[in-house]
N, C-alpha and C positions, 0 to 999 in steps of 0.2 A: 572427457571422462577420465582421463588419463592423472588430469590436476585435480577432480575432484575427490576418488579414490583417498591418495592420500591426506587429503583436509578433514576426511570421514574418521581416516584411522586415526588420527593425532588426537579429535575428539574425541572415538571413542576408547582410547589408551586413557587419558587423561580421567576420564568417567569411571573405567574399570579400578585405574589406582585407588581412587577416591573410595570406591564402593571396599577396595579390596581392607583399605584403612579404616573404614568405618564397621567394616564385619570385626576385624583384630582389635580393635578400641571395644567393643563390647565383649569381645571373648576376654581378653585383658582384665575389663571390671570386671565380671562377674564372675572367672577364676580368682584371682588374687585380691580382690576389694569387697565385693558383694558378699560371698561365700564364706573367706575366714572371719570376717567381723559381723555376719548374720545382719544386713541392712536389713531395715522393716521393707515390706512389699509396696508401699506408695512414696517412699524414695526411691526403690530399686525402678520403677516404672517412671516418675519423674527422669533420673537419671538418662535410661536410657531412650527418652522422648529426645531431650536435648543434645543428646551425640544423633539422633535421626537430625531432627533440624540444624543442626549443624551441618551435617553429610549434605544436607538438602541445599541450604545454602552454598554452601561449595560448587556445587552443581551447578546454582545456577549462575554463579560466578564464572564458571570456567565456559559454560552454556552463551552467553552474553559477550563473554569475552573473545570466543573464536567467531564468533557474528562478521566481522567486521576480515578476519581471517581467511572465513570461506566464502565470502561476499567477492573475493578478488581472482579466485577460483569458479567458483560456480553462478556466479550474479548474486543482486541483489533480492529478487525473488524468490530463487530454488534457496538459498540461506536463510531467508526468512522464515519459509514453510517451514525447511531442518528445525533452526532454534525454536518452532512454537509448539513440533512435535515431540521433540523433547521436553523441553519444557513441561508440557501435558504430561507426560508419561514420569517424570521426575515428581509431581507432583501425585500425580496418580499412587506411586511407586511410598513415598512417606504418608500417604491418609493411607493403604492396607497396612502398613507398619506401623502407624499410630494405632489403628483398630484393634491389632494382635498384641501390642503391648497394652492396653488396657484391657484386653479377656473379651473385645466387645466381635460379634459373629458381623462381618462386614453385607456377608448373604443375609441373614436377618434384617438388617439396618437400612439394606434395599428393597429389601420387599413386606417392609410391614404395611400394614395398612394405617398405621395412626398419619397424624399431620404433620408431623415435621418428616417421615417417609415424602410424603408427596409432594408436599413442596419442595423438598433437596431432589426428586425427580424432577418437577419444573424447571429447578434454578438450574438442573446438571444439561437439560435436556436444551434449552437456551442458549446454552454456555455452550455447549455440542455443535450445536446448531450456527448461530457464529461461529465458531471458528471452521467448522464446513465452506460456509459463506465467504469465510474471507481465504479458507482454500482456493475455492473457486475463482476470486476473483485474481488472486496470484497467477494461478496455471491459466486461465482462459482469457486474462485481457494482456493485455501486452503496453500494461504503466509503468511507471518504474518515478520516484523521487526526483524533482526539475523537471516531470516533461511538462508542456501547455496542453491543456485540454478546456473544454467545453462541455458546460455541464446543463444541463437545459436551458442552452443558449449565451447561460453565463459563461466570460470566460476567465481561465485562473491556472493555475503553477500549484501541480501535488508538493507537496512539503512533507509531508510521513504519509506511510506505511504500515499497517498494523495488521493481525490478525482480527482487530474487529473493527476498526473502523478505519476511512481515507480522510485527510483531510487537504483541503485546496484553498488555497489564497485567492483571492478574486480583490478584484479594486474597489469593493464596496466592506470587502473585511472577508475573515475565515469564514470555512464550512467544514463539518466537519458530517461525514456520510457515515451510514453502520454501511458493512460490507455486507449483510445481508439485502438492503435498499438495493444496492448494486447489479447483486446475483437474480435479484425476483425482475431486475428491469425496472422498479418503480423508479430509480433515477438513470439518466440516460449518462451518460461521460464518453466522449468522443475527445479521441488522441490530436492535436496537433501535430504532422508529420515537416518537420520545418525544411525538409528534404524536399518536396513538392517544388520544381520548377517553373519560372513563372509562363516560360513556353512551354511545359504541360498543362498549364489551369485553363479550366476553360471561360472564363474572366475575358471582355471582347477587348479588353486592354492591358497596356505593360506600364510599368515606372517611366514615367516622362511623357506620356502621352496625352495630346491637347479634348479631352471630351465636351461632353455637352452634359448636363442632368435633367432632369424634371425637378429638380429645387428651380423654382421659377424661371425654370431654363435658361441658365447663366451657363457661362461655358467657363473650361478651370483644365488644370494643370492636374495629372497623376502624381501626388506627391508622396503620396507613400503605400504599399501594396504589402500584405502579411498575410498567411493564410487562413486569417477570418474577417478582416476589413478591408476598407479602403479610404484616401486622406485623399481630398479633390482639393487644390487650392483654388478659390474661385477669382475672378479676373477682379473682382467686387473686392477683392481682401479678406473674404470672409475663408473659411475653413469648412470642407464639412466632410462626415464622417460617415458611409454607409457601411454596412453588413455583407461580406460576399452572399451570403446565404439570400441576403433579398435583391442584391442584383442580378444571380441566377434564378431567380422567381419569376423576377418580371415587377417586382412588387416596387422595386427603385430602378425605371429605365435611367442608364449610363448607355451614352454611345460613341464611339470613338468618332474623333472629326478625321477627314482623309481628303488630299487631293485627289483633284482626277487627274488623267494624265495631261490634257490639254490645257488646263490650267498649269499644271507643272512645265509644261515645254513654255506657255508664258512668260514666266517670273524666269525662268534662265533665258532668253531671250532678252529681257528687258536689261539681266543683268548683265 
């Protein structure tokens, strides 16, 4: 907490200047420019549209820019959610200053009942709603950019991060999820924790160990172990690749070969 504090306050100094420059930029015109020279009233409102989107812009240049800032401070997650509620609110903050610079009642404009009323409720309510959605999945899962996951069995490597959608690399090409799918559960994403030791798996076998398969019960070599497959070298030459998930089923028997011990007292005898 101690690091994030300050990365809050540097953004929001940098926001306050900006706001503080764009209020003195409009006091500026419209004492000294607007006023003695009597601009007509739809320059005067043109004008000061263009110093808001300016201020605006600014914003979210400085918004975008500290991203990367407090991403080193607070993670890449808690900086995300900051810059998307900003964001929103910088936005929010120029449509009611656009609204009162054209005379238009922003309460009206919400609540009429004609059709473009309802439908800018649709598209706001949507738009709400994702970025809820991709709240959610910030604060509640625990992804972050490179990790491996597993997505209804697919598996694949986040590559972004947004407030509306995930997108994942997989070996068959991109995918790209709304983060609303996410939050309702209609897609499943399960973390690869590559931490998982392979003396804690419960997998009846390690790396190097001589098995047997039910692939026409050929027996093979453990050649390679990750925590969603497995690489059996078979004595045949062949290769073959199952699924953790269906060797804990039961749905692909894998059984580790072992001596006994009387065989083992054998072979050192012999040798």
């Amino acid at each position: 907490m101690a690091r994030v504090i300050p990365s809050l306050q540097r953004l929001f100094f940098y926001l306050i200047i900006t706001l503080v420059l764009t209020i003195g930029t409009l006091y500026v015109f419209h004492q000294f420019i607007a006023e003695p020279i009597s601009l007509s009233k739809l320059i005067e409102q043109s004008v000061n549209i263009i110093i808001g989107l300016t201020a605006w812009l600014a914003a979210i240049v400085i918004i975008r820019h500290f991203k990367s800032y407090m991403a080193q401070r607070m993670g890449n997650q808690a900086s995300t959610i900051v810059q998307y509620v900003m964001l929103a609110l910088a936005t929010l903050i120029l449509t009611f200053g656009i609204l009162s610079i054209i005379e238009v009642s922003a309460t009206d404009l919400l609540t009429g009942a004609g059709i473009i009323s309802i439908t800018a409720g649709l598209v706001i309510s949507t738009f709400v709603g994702s970025l809820l959605s991709g709240f959610l999945v910030f604060t509640n899962y625990q992804f972050k950019v490179g990790d491996d996951v597993i997505v209804n069995s697919i598996p694949g490597k986040v590559i972004e991060m947004s407030a509306l959608v995930m997108r994942i690399r997989t070996d068959v090409g991109q995918i790209t999820i709304p983060n609303s799918a996410i939050a309702s559960g209609g897609v499943i994403i399960t973390a690869v924790r590559k931490a998982m030791g392979l003396e804690e798996s419960r997998l009846p076998y390690t790396l190097g160990d001589r098995v047997i398969t039910s692939y026409m019960n050929e027996q093979g070599i453990i050649k390679e172990v990750t925590p969603y497959r497995t690489i059996v070298q078979l004595d045949s030459g062949k290769e073959i690749t199952f699924l953790n998930n269906s060797v804990l089923s039961g749905a692909v028997p894998v059984a580790k070969i072992t001596q006994n011990a009387s065989q083992t007292r054998e072979e050192t005898a012999q040798s």
